[in-house]
ZADO-1210 file (C-alpha; in nm, 4 decimals, padded with zeros to 6 digits):
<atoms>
<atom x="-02.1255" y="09.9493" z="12.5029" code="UNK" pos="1"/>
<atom x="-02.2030" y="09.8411" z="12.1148" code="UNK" pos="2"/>
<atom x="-02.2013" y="10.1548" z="11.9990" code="UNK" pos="3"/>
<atom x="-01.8688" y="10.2544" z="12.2144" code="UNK" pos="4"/>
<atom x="-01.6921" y="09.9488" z="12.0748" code="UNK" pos="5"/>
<atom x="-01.7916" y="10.0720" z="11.7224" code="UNK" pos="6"/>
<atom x="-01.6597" y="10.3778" z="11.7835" code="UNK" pos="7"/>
<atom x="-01.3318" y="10.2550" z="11.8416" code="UNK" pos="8"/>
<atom x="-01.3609" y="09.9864" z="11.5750" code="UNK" pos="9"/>
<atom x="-01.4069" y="10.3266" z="11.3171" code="UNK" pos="10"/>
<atom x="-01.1154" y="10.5275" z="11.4687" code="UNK" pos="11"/>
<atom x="-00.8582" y="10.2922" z="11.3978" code="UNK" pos="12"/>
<atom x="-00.9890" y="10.2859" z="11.0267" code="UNK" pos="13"/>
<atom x="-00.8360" y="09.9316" z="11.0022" code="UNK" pos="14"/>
<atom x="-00.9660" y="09.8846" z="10.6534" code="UNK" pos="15"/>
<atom x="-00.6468" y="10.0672" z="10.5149" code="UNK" pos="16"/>
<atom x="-00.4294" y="09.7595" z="10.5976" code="UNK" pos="17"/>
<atom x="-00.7095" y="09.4748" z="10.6393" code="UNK" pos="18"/>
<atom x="-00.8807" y="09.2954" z="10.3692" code="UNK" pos="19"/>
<atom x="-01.1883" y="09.1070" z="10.3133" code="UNK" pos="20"/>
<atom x="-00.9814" y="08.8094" z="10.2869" code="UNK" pos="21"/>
<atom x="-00.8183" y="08.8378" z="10.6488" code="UNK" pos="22"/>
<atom x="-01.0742" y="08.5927" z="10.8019" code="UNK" pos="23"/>
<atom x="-01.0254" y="08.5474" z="11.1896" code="UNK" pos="24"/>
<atom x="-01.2585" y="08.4275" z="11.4517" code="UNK" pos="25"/>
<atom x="-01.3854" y="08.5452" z="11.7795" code="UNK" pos="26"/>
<atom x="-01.5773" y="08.2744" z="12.0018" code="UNK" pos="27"/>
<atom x="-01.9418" y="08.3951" z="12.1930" code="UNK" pos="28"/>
<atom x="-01.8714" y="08.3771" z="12.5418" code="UNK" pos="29"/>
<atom x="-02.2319" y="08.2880" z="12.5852" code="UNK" pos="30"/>
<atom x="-02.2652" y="07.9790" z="12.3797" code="UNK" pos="31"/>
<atom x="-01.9398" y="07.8977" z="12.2086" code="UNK" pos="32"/>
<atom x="-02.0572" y="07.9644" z="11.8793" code="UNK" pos="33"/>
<atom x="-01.6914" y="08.0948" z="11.6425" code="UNK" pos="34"/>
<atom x="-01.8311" y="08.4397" z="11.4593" code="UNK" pos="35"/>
<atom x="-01.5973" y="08.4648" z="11.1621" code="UNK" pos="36"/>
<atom x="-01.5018" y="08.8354" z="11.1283" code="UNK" pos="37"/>
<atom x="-01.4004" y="09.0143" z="10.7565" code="UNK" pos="38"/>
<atom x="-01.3232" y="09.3423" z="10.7738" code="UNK" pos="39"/>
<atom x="-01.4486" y="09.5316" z="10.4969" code="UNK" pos="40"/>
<atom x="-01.3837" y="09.9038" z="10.2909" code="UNK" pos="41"/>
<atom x="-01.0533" y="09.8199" z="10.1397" code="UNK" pos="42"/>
<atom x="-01.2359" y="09.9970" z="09.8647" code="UNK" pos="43"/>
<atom x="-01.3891" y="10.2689" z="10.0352" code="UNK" pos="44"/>
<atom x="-01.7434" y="10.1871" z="09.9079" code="UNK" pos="45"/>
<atom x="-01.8556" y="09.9964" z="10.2338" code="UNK" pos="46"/>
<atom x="-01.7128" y="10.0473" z="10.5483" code="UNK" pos="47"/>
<atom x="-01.7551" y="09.7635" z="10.8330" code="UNK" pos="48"/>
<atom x="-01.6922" y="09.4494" z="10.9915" code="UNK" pos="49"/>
<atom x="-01.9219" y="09.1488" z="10.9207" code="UNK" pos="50"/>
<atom x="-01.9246" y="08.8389" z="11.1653" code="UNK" pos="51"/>
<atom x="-02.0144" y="08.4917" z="11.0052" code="UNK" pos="52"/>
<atom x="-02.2253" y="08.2959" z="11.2567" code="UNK" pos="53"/>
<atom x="-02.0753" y="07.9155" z="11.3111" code="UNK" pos="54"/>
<atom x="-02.0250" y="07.6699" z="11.0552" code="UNK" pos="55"/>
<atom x="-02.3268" y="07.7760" z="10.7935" code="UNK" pos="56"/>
<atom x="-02.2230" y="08.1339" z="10.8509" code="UNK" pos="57"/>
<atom x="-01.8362" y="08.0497" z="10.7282" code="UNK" pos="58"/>
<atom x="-01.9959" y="07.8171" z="10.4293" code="UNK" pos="59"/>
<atom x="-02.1926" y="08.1834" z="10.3034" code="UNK" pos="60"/>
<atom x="-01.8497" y="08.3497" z="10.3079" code="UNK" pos="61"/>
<atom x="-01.6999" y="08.1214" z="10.1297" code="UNK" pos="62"/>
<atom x="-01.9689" y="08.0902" z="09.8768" code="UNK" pos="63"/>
<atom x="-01.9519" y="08.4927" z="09.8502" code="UNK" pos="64"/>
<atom x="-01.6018" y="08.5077" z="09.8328" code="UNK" pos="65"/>
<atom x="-01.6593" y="08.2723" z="09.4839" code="UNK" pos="66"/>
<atom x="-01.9350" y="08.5436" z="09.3831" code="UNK" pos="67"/>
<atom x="-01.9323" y="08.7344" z="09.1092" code="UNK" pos="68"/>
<atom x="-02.2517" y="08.9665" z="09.2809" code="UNK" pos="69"/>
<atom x="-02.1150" y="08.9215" z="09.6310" code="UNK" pos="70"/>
<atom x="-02.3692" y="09.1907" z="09.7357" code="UNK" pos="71"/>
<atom x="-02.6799" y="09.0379" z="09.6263" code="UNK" pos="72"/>
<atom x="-02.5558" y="08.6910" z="09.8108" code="UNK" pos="73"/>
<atom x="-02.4735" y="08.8674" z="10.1312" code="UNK" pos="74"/>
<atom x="-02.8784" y="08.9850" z="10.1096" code="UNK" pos="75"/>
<atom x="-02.9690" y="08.6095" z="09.9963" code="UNK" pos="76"/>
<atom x="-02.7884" y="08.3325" z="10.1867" code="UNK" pos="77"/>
<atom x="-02.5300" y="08.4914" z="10.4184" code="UNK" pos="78"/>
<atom x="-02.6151" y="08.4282" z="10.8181" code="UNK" pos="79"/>
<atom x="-02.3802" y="08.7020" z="10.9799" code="UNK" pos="80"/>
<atom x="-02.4117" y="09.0113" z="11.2200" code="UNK" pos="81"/>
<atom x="-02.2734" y="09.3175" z="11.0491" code="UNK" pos="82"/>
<atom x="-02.1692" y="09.6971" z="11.2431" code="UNK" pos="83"/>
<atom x="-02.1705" y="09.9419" z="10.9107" code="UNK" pos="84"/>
<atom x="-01.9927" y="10.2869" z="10.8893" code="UNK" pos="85"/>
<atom x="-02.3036" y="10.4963" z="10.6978" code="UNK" pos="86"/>
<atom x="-02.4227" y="10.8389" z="10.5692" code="UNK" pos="87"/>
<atom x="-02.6759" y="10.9728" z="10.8003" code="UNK" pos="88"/>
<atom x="-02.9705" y="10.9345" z="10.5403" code="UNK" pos="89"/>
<atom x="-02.9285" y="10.5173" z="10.5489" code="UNK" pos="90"/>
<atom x="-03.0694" y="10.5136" z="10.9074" code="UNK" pos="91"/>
<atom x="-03.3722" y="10.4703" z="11.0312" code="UNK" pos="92"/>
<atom x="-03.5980" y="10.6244" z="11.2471" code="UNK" pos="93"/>
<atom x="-03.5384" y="10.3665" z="11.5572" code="UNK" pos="94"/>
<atom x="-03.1279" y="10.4054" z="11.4951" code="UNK" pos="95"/>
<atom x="-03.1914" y="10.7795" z="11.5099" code="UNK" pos="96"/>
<atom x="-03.4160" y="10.7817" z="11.7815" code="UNK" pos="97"/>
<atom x="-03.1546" y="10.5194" z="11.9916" code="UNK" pos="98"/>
<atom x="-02.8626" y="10.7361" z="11.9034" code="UNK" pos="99"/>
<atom x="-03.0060" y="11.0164" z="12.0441" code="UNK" pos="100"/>
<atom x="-03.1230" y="10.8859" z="12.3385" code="UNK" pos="101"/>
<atom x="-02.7412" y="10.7472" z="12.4157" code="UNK" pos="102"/>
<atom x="-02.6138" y="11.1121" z="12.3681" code="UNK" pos="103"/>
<atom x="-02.3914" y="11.0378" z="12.0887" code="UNK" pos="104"/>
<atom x="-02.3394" y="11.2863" z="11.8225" code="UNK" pos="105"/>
<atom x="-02.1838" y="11.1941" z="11.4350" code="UNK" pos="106"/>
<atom x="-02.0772" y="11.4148" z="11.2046" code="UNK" pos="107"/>
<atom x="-01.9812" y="11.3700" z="10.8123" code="UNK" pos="108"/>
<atom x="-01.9948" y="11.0529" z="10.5569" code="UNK" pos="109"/>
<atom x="-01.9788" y="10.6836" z="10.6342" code="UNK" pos="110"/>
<atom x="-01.9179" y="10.7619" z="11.0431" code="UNK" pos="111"/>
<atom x="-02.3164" y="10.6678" z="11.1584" code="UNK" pos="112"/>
<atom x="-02.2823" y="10.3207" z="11.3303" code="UNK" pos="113"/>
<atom x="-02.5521" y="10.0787" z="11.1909" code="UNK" pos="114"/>
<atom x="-02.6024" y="09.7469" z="11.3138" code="UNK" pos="115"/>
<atom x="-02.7997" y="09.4532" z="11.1728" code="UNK" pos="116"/>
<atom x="-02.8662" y="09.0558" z="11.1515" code="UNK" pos="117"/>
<atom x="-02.9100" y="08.8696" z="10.8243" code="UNK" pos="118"/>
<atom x="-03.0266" y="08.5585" z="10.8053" code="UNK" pos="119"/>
<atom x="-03.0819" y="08.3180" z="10.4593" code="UNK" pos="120"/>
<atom x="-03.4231" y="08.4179" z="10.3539" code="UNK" pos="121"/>
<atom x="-03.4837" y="08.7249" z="10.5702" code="UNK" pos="122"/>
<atom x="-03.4709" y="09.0888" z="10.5259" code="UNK" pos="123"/>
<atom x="-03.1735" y="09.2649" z="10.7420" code="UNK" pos="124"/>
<atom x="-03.3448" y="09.2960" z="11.1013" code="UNK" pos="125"/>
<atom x="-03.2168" y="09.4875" z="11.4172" code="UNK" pos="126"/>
<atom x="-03.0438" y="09.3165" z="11.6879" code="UNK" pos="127"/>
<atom x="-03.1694" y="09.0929" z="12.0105" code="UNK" pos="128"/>
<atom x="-02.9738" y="09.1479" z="12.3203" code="UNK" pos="129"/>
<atom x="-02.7662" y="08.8380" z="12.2422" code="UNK" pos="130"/>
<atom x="-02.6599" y="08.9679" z="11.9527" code="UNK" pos="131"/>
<atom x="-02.5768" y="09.2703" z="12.0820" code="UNK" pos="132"/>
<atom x="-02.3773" y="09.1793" z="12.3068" code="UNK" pos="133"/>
<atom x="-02.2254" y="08.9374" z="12.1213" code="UNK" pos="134"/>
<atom x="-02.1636" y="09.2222" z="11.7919" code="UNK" pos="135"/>
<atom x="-01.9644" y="09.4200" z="12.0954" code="UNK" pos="136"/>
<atom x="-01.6936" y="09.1705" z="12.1597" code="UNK" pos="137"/>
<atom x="-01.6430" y="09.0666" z="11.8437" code="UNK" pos="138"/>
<atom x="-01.5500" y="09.4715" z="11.7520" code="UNK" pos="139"/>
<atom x="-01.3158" y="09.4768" z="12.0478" code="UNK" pos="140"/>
<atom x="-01.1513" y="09.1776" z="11.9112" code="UNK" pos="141"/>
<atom x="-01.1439" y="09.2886" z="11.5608" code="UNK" pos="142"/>
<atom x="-01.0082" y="09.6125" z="11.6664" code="UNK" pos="143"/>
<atom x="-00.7252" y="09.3574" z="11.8778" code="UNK" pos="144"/>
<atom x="-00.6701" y="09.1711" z="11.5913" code="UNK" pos="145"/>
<atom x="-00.6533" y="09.4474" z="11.3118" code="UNK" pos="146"/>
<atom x="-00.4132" y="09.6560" z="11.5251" code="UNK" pos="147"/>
<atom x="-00.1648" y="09.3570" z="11.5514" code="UNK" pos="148"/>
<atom x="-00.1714" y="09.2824" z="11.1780" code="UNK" pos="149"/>
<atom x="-00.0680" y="09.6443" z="11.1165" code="UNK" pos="150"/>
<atom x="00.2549" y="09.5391" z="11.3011" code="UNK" pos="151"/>
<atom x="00.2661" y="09.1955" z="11.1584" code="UNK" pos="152"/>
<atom x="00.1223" y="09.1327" z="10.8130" code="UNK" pos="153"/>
<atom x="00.1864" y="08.7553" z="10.9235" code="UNK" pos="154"/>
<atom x="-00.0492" y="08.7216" z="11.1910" code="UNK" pos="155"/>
<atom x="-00.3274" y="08.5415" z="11.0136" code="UNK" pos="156"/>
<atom x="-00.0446" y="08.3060" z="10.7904" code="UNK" pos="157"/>
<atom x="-00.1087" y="07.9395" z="10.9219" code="UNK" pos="158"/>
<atom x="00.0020" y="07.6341" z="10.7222" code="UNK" pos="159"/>
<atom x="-00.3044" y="07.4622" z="10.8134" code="UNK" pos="160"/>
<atom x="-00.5200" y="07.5841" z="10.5555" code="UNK" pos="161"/>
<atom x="-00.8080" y="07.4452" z="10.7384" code="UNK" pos="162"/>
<atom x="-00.7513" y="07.6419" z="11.0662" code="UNK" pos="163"/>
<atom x="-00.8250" y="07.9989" z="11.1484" code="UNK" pos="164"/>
<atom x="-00.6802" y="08.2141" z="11.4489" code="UNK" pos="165"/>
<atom x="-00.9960" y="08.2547" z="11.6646" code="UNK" pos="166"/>
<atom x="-01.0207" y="08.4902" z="11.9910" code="UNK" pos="167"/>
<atom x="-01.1215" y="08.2534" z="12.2607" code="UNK" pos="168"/>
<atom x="-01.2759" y="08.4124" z="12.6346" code="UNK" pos="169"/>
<atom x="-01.1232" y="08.2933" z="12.9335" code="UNK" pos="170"/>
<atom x="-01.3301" y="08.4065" z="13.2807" code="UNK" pos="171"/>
<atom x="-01.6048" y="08.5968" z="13.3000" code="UNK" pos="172"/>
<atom x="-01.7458" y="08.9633" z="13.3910" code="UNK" pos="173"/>
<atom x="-01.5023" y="09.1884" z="13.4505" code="UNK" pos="174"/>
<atom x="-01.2457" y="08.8820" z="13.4658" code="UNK" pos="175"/>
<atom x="-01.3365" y="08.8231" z="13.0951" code="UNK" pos="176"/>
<atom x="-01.0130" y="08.8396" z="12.9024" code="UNK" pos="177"/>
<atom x="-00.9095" y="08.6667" z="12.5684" code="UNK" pos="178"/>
<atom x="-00.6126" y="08.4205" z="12.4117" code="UNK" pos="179"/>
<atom x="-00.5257" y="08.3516" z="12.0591" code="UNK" pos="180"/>
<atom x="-00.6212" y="07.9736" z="11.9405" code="UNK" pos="181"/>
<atom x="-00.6112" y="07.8019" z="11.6233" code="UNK" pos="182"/>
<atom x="-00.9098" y="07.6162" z="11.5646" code="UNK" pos="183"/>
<atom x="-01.0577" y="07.4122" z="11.2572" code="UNK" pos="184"/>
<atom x="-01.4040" y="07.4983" z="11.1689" code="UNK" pos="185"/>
<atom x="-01.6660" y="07.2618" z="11.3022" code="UNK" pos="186"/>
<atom x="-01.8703" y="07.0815" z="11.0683" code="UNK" pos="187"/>
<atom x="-02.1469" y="07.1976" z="10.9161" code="UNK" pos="188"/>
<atom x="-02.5011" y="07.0288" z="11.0216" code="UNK" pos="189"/>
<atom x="-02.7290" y="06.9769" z="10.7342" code="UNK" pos="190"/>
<atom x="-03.0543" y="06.9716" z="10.8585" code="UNK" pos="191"/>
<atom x="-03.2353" y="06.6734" z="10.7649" code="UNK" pos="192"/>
<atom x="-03.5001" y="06.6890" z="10.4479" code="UNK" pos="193"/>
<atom x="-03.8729" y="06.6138" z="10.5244" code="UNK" pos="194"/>
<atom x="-04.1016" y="06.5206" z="10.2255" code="UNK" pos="195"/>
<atom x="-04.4194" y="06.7288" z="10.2767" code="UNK" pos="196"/>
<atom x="-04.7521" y="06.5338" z="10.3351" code="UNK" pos="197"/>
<atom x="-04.9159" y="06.4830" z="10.0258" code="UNK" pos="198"/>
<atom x="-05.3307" y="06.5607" z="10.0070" code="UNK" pos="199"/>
<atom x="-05.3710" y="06.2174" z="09.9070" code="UNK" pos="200"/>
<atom x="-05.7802" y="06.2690" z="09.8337" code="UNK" pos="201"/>
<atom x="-05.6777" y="06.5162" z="09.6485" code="UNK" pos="202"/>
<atom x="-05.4175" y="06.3054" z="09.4645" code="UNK" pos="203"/>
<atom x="-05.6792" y="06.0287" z="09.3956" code="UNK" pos="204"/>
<atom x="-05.8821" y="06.2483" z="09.2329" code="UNK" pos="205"/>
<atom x="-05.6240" y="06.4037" z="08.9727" code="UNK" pos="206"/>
<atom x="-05.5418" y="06.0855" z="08.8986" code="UNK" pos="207"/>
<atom x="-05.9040" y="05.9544" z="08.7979" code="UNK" pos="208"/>
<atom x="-05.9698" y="06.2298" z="08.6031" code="UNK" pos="209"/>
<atom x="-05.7236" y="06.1056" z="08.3395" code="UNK" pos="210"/>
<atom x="-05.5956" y="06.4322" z="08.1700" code="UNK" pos="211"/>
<atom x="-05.4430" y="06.4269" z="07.8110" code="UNK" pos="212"/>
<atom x="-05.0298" y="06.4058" z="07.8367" code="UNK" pos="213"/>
<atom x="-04.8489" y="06.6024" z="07.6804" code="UNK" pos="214"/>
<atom x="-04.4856" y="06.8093" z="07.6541" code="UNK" pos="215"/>
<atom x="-04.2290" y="06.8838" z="07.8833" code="UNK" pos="216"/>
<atom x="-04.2638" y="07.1355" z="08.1730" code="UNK" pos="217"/>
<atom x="-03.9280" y="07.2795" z="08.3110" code="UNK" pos="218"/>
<atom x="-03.9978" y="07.3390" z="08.6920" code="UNK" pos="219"/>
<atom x="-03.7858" y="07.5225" z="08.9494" code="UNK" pos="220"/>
<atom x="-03.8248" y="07.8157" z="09.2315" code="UNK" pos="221"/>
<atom x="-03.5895" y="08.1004" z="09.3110" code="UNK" pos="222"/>
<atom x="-03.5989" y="08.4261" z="09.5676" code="UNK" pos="223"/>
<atom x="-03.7292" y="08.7009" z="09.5341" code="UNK" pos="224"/>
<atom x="-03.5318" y="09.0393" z="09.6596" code="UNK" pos="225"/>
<atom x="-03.8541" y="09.2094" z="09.7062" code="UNK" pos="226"/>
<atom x="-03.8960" y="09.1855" z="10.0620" code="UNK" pos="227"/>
<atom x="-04.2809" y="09.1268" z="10.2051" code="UNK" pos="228"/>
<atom x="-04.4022" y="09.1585" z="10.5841" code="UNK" pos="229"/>
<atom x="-04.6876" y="08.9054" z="10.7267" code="UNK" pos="230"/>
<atom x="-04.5497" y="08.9640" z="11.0815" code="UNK" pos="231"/>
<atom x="-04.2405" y="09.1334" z="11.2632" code="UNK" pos="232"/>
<atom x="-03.9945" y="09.0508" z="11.0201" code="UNK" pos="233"/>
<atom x="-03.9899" y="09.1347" z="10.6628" code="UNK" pos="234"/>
<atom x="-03.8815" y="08.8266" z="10.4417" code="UNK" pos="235"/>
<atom x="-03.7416" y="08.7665" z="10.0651" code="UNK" pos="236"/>
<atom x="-04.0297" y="08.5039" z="09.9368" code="UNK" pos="237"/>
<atom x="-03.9518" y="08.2168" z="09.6918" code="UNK" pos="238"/>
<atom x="-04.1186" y="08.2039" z="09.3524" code="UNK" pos="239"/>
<atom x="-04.2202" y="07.8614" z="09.2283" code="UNK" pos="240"/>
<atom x="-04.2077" y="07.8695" z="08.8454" code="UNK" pos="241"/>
<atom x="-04.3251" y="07.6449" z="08.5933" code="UNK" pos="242"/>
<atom x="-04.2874" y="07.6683" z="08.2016" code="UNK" pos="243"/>
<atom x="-04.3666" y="07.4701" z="07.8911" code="UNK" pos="244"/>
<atom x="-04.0128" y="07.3405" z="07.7628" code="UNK" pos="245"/>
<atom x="-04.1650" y="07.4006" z="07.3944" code="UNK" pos="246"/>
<atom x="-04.3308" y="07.7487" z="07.3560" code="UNK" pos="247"/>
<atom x="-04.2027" y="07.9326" z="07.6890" code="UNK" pos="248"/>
<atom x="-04.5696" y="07.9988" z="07.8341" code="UNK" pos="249"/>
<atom x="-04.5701" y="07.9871" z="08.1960" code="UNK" pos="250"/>
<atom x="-04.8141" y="07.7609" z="08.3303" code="UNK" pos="251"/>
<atom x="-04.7862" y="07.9342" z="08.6969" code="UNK" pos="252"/>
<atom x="-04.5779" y="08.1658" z="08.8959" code="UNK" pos="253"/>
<atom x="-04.6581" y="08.1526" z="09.2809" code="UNK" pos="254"/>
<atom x="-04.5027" y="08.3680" z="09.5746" code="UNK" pos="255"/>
<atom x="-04.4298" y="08.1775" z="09.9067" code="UNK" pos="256"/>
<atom x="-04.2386" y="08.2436" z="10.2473" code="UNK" pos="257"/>
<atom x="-03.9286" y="07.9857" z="10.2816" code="UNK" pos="258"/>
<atom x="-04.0930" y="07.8622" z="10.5904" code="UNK" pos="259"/>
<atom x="-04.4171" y="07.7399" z="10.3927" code="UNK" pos="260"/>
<atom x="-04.3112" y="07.7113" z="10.0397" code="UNK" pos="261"/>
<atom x="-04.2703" y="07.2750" z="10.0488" code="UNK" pos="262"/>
<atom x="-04.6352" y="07.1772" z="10.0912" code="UNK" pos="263"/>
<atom x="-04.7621" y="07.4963" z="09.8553" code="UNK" pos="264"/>
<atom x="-04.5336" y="07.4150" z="09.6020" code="UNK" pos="265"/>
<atom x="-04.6807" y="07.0680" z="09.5531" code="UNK" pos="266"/>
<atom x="-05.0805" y="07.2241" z="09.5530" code="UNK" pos="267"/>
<atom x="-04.9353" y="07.4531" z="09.3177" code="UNK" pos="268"/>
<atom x="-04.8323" y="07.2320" z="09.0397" code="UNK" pos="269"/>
<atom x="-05.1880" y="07.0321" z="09.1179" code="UNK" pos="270"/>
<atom x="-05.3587" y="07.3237" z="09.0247" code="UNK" pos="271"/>
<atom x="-05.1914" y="07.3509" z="08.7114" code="UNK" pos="272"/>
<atom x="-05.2519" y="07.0264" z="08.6062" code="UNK" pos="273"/>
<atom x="-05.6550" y="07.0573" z="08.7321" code="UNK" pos="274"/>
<atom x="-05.6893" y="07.4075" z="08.5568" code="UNK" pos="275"/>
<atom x="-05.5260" y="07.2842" z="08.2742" code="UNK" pos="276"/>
<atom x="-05.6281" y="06.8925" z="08.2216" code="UNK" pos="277"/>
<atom x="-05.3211" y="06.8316" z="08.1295" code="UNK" pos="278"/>
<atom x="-05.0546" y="06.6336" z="08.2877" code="UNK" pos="279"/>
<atom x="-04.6653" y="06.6451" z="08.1391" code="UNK" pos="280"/>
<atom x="-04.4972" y="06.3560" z="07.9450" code="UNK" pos="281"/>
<atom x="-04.2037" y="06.4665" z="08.1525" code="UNK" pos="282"/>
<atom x="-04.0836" y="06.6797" z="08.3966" code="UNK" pos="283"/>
<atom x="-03.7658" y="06.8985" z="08.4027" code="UNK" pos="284"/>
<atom x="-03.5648" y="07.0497" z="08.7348" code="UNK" pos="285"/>
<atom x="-03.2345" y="07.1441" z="08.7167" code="UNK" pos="286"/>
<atom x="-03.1409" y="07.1461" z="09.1619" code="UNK" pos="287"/>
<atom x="-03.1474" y="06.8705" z="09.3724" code="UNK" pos="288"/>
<atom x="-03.3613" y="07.0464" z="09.6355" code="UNK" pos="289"/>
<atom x="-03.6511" y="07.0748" z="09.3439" code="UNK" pos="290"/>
<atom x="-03.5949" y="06.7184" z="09.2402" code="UNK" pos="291"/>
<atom x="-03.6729" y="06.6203" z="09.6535" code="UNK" pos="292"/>
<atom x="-03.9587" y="06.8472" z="09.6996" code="UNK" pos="293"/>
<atom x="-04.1407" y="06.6942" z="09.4100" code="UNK" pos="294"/>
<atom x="-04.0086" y="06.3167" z="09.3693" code="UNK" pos="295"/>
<atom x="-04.3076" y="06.1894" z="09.5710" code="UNK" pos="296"/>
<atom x="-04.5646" y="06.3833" z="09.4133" code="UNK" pos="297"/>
<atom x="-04.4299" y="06.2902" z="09.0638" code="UNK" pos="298"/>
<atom x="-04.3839" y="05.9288" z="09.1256" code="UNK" pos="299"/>
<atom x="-04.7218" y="05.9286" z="09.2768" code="UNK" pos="300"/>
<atom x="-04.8959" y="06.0421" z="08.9797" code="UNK" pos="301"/>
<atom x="-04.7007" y="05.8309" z="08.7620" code="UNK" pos="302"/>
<atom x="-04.4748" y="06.0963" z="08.5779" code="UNK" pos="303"/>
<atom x="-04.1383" y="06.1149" z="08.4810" code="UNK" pos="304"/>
<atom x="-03.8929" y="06.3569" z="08.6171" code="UNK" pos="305"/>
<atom x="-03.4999" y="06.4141" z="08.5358" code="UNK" pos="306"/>
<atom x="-03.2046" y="06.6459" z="08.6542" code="UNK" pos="307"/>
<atom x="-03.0810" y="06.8381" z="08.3670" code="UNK" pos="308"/>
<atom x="-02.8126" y="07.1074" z="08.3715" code="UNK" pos="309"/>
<atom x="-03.0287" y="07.3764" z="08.1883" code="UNK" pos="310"/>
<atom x="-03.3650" y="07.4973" z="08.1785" code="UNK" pos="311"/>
<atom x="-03.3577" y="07.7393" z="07.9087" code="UNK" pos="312"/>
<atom x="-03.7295" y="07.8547" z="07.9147" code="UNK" pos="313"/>
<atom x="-03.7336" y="07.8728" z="08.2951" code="UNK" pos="314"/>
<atom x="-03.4647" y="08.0820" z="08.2763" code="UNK" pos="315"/>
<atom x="-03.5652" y="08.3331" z="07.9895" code="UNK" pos="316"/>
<atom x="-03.9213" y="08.3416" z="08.2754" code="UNK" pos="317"/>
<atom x="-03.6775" y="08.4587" z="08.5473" code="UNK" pos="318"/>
<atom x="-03.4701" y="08.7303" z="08.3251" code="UNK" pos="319"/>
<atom x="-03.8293" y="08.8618" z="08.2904" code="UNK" pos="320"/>
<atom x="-03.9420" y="08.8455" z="08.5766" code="UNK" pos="321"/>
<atom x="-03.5883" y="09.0245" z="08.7825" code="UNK" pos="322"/>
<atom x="-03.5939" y="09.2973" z="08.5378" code="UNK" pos="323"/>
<atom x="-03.9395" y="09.3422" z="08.6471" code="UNK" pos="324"/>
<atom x="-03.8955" y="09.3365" z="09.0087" code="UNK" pos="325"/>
<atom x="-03.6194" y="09.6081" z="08.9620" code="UNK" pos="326"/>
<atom x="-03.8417" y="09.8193" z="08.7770" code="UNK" pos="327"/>
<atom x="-04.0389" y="09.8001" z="09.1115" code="UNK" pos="328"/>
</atoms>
């Protein structure tokens, strides 16, 4: 049924008339969840529609849409399920193997349905039946919903900026049908930051060894697009940097999943200060999400740390170190 609904999603070609501005939603019969849907190819480079998952999927488009490398974000941060129009060499073995098993036959560039999940931190993963299902109605409505706007360029024009037309299921089964609604977005849930436990023997123990003070380290962490795999599904790791503020050396560079990266980053910079005997006169970080992961740690060993908006020798690290993860 996915692939069938792609099909037709493909025929109609609606990316001639539709832009990747033309957001619209279509609600999960299963749990209510809005997937916002952008219809993309207006450019014939990539040829698809991608569905925004609830309120922190709609916050990634919107943070794309500001992009100026809206490719790399949609790898990064976006949380969306996309069905991709692609050559027959982008496949994989599974797609291949699934394809043929169905019976289906392609022919020719961009036609070879692909389907995947992204999720913030994660490489691009195959489908659950959930998802599945859920990727199937929200083609058939996109199809609905793109064939309409071919007859009325108007469709999506609301005066309340704040509310989108989304496709809402009524019934169920083969009673399932669907109504236009205009619905504001729901909030979106931050989830609620946890300092991580400190080693506190371990603490006592820097701080009796009374290491010389000195300079200013500039400390942040970004991701990495170099995918690794510990377990079923690859992930982009972040890389916990710190640099001297005066001559540029990097004290430490350290590769951890998103999922662990709170309580290493903290026994990271303890190393550095036990391998070095040296603790800064001050401490630099430039996001609010470094400043929280380390304001306990800092305060605890009796340092000073400040938001400031640059951190030039961080930053001349991380030039370094992209240009040589794309020489990889």
């Amino acid at each position: 049924m996915l692939y069938r609904a792609a099909i037709d999603f493909w025929q109609i070609q609606p990316w001639h008339w539709v832009n990747d501005t033309d957001l619209f939603g279509v609600k999960n019969p299963e749990n209510d969840e809005i997937g916002y849907c952008c219809v993309v190819g207006a450019l014939g480079e990539f040829l698809g529609l991608l569905v925004y998952l609830g309120a922190e999927g709609l916050e990634s488009y919107l943070k794309i849409q500001m992009s100026e490398s809206p490719e790399e974000d949609v790898l990064s941060t976006a949380k969306c399920l996309v069905a991709s129009f692609e050559d027959r060499k982008f496949l994989q073995k599974t797609d291949h193997e699934l394809i043929k098993k169905l019976g289906l036959k392609f022919r020719g560039a961009k036609s070879w349905p692909l389907f995947r999940g992204y999720e913030p931190g994660y490489y691009p993963w195959y489908l659950d039946r959930p998802q599945v299902r859920f990727l199937m109605h929200a083609l058939q409505q996109a199809a609905d919903v793109s064939l309409r706007m071919k007859l009325n360029g108007n469709l999506l024009a609301n005066s309340e900026k704040v509310q989108y037309l989304v496709r809402v299921p009524e019934g169920s089964g083969p009673d399932l049908h669907w109504r236009d609604e205009w619905l504001s977005p729901l909030p979106l849930e931050r989830a609620k930051y946890e300092a991580p436990v400190l080693d506190e023997l371990r603490l006592q123990r820097v701080k009796k060894k009374g290491s010389r003070r000195v300079g200013i380290w500039e400390v942040d962490f970004c991701q990495v697009p170099i995918p690794i795999q510990e377990g079923n599904r690859p992930f982009f790791p972040l890389c916990l940097l710190i640099v001297d503020n005066d001559s540029g050396f990097v004290f430490k560079s350290h590769l951890e999943s998103k999922d662990r990266h709170g309580p290493e980053f903290q026994k990271q910079m303890l190393n550095v200060i036990e391998e070095n005997a040296l603790l800064p006169l001050e401490i630099w970080v430039k996001r609010e999400e470094v400043f929280e992961l380390f304001e306990v740690l800092v305060s605890r060993l009796g340092l000073k740390m400040k938001q400031v908006k640059r951190l030039r020798q961080l930053e001349n690290a991380q030039r370094a170190m992209n240009s040589y993860f794309k020489k990889m």
